[in-house]
C-alpha positions in Angstrom: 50.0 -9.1 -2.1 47.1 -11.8 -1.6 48.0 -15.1 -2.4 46.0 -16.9 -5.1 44.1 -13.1 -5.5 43.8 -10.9 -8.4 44.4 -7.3 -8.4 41.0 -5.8 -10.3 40.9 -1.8 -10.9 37.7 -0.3 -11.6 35.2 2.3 -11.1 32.1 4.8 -12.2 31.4 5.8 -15.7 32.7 9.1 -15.8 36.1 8.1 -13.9 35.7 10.3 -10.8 35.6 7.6 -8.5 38.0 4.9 -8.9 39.2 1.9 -6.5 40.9 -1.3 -6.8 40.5 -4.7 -5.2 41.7 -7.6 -4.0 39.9 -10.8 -5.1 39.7 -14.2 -7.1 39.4 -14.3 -10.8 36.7 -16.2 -10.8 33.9 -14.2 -9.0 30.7 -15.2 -7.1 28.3 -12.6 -7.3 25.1 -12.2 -6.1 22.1 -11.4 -8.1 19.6 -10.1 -5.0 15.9 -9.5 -5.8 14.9 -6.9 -2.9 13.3 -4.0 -4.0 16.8 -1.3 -4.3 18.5 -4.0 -5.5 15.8 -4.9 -8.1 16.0 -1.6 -9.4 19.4 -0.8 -9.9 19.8 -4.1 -10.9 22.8 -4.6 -8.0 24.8 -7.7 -8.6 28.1 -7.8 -6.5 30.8 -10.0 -4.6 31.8 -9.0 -1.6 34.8 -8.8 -0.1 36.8 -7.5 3.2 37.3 -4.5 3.8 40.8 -4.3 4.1 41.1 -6.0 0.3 39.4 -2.6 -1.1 41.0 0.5 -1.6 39.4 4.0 -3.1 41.8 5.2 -5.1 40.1 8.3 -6.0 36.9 10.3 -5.5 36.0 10.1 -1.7 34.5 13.9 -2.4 32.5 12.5 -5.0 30.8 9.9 -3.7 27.6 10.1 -2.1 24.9 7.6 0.2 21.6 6.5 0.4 20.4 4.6 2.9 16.9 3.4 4.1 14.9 0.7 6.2 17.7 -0.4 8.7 19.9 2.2 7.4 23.0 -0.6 7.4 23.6 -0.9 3.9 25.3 2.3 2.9 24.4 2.3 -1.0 27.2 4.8 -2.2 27.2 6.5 -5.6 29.2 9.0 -8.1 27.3 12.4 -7.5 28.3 13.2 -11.0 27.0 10.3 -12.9 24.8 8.3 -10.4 26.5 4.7 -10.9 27.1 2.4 -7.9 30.3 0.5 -8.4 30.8 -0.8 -4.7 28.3 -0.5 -1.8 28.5 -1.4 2.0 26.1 -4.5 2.1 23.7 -5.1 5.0 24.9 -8.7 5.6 28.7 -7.6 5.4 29.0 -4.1 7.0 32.4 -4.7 7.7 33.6 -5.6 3.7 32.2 -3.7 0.3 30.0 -5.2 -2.4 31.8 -4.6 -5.7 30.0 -4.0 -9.1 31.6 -6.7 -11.5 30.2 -4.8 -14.3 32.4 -1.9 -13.1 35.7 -3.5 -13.0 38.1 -3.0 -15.6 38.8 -5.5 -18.1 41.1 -7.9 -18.3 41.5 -9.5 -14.9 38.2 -11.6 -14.7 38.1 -15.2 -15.9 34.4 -16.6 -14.6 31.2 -15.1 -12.7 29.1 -17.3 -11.6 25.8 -15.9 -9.9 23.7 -16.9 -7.4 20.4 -15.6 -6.9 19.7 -14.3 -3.2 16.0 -14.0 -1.7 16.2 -10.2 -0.6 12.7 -10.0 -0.4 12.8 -12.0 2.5 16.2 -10.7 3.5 16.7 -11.7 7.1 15.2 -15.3 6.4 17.8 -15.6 2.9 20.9 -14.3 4.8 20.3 -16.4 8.3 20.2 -19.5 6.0 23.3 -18.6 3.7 25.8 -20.6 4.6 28.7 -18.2 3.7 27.4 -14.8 3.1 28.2 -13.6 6.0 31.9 -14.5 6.5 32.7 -13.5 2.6 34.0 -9.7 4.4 36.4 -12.1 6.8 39.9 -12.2 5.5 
């Protein structure tokens, strides 16, 4: 459907929520340091919004927000794992989990560390992070 895009399925641990998305095979996924992300331990990509769809488990999922309340961190209620989010500096696209994709469809990942402690300074002088939800 997306030319020069991989179709990537994936989803929580216990297989309640599931979703697949649109994206390269060779990821670029950011490793943020501020303090939610820090302690999950949240590394994503992001992409547009219209490149992700939940398959299953909408009644499932649940959100916690905080600060600016943009970034809607959503969750399995049954067993607590974040596999995509809505991402402060891409409310319109999702920030998807590699970790929880299935196997199979990824070839590379290649982080890239993001300054989140200093979050408005790191993302004004990204040049691309805010354009990676634009199809």
């Amino acid at each position: 459907e997306y030319r020069g895009l991989v179709k990537h399925t994936g989803g929580c641990h216990c297989g309640a929520v599931r979703f697949e998305v649109w994206a390269s095979a060779d990821l670029h996924v950011f490793n943020c340091n501020c303090s939610i992300c820090t302690k999950k331990q949240n590394r994503h990509f992001i992409v547009p919004a219209s490149r992700f769809k939940l398959l299953k488990g909408a009644d499932n999922l649940t959100t916690y927000t905080f600060n600016t309340h943009r970034a809607q961190h959503t969750f399995c209620k049954t067993c607590g794992v974040q596999s995509f989010y809505t991402p402060r500096s891409n409310p319109d696209g999702y920030g998807i989990a590699p970790h929880c994709l299935d196997d199979g469809t990824v070839q590379t990942i290649i982080t890239e560390d993001i300054n989140g402690k200093e979050w408005e300074k790191a993302v004004k002088e990204h040049k691309t992070i805010r354009n990676m939800s634009k199809p």
